[in-house]
N, C-alpha and C positions, 0 to 999 in steps of 0.2 A: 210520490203520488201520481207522477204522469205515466210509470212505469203500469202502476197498479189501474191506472185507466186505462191503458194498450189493453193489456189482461184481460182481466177482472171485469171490463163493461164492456169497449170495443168488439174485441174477439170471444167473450165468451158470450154476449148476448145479443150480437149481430151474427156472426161467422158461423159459431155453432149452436147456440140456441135455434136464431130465426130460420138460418138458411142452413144446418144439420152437415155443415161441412167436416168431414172427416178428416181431414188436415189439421182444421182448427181444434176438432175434441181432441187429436192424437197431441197436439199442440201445447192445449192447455195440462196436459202431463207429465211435463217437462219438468228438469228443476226451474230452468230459468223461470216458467209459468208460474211455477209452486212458490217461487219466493218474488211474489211482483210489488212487496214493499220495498225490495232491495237490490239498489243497481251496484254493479259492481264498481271502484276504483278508476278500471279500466275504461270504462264506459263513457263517453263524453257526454254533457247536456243536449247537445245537437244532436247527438244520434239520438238518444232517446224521444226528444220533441221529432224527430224528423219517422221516429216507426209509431209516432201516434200518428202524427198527419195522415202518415200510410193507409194507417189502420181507419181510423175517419173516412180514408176517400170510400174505402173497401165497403164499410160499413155504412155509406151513400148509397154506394151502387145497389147493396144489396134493398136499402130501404127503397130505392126507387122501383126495384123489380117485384116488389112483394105488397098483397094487398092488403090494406090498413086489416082487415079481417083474420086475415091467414095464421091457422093455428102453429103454433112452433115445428121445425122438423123433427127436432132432438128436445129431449127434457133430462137431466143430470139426475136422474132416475129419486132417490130420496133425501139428496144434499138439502132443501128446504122445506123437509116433512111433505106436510098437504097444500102448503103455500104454492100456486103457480100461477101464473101469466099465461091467458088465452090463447093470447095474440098479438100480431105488431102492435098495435095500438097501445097495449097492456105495456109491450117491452119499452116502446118510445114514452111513455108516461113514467114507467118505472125510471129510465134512463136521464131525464129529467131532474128527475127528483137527485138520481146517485150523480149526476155531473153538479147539481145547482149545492147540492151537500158539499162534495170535493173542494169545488170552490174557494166555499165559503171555509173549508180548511187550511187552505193555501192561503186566501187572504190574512185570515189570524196569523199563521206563520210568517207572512211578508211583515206585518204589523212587531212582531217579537224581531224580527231583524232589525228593522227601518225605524220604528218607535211612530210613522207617521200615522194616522186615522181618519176615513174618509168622513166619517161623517160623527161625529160627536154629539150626545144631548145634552144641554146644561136644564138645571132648574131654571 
């Protein structure tokens, strides 16, 4: 899941969506990119938590340099039909939504490991 956040939100809808970095579109055509549900073996937890941080700070700067207004640089041409996002504003509300969703998957997961429950309703 955090792999697929670097990815998949971080870098593809900061890096190269907002700010049209050509590193980051060359980036996300990788295999490593292409399979961002799957961290290798090799891989430690720490590195992978430590290239989202990265990736976060990255995708700060760029929010901080770009006006809530500013239309995307780059758009992934027909990957989501007619469906698009204006603008930062658009991207940081979608972004919202795709991190508050993840979450909320990670915590059920935690939930299937650990068996505990934050908040339970009874009758």
């Amino acid at each position: 899941m955090i792999k697929h956040l670097t990815y998949d939100e971080e870098i593809f809808w900061f890096r190269a969506v907002v700010a049209g970095e050509q590193e980051a579109i060359d980036l996300l055509q990788t295999p490593d990119a292409r399979a961002s549900w799957h961290v290798a073996n090799t891989v430690s937890a720490v590195d992978v938590l430590a290239d989202y941080r990265t990736q976060i700070e990255r995708s700060n700067a760029i929010i901080s340099a770009t006006e809530l207004n500013a239309p995307p640089a780059w758009w992934p041409g027909d990957l989501f039909g007619d469906w698009r996002l204006n603008d930062l504003q658009d991207v940081l509300l979608h972004m919202i939504v795709e991190v508050a969703c993840h979450a909320g998957h990670l915590d059920a997961t935690r939930e299937l490991i650990d068996g505990r429950q934050y908040v339970v309703l009874t009758d």
